[in-house]
Each structure stands twice: as structure tokens, then as C-alpha cells.
C-alpha positions in Angstrom: -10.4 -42.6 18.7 -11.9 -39.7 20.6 -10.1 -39.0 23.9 -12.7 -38.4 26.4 -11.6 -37.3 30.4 -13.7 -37.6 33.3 -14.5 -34.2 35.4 -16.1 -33.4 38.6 -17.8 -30.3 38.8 -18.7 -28.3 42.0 -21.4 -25.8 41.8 -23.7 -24.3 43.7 -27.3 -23.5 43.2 -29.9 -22.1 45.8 -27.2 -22.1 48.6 -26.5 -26.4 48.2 -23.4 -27.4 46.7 -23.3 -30.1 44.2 -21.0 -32.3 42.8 -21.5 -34.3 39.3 -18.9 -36.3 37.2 -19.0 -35.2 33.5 -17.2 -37.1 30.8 -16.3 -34.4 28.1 -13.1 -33.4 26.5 -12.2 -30.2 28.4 -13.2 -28.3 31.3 -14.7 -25.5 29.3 -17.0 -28.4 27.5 -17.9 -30.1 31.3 -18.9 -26.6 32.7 -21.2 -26.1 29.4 -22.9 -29.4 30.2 -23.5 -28.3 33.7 -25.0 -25.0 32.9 -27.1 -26.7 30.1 -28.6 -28.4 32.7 -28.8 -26.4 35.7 -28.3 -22.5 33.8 -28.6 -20.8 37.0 -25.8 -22.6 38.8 -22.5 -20.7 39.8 -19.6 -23.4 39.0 -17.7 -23.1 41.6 -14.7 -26.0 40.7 -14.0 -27.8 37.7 -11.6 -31.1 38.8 -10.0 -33.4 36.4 -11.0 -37.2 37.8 -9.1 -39.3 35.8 -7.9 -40.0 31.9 -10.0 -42.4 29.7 -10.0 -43.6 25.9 -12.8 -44.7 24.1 -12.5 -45.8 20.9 
């Protein structure tokens, strides 16, 4: 069973702020995914959404 949590992350990039919901197992993981993506991106807030289990 791998415990997996929802996260919102707040970052900005070229003067916008975003918001995108990462499922990952900690907030150091869900700001990885973010700057994977976007590796410019200052993270601004990392916010727990909610706790799910998938099995």
C-alpha cells in the first residue's frame, strides 16, 4: 500500500502565480515535480489538500 497525499503548490513564474495539485508522498517530492516541470519557477507555498490511499 503506498500512501500517496494530495498537494497544492503556489509558484510563480514570469510575474503570474500558479497553482497545481500534485499527488506525491511529501512536500519536498511535490516541489521536485513542479520544478521538473517548470525549473525556473520560484515555489512560493507548498499546501497539504487532503490524505488519500491507494493500494
Amino acid at each position: 500500500m503506498i500512501e500517496v497525499k494530495t498537494f497544492t503548490v503556489e509558484y510563480e513564474l514570469a510575474s503570474v502565480v500558479f497553482y497545481q495539485q500534485i499527488q506525491a508522498k511529501d512536500m519536498e517530492e511535490a516541489k521536485l515535480m513542479v520544478w521538473q516541470q517548470q525549473s525556473t519557477a520560484n515555489i512560493r507555498a507548498v499546501t497539504l489538500f487532503n490524505d488519500e490511499e491507494i493500494i
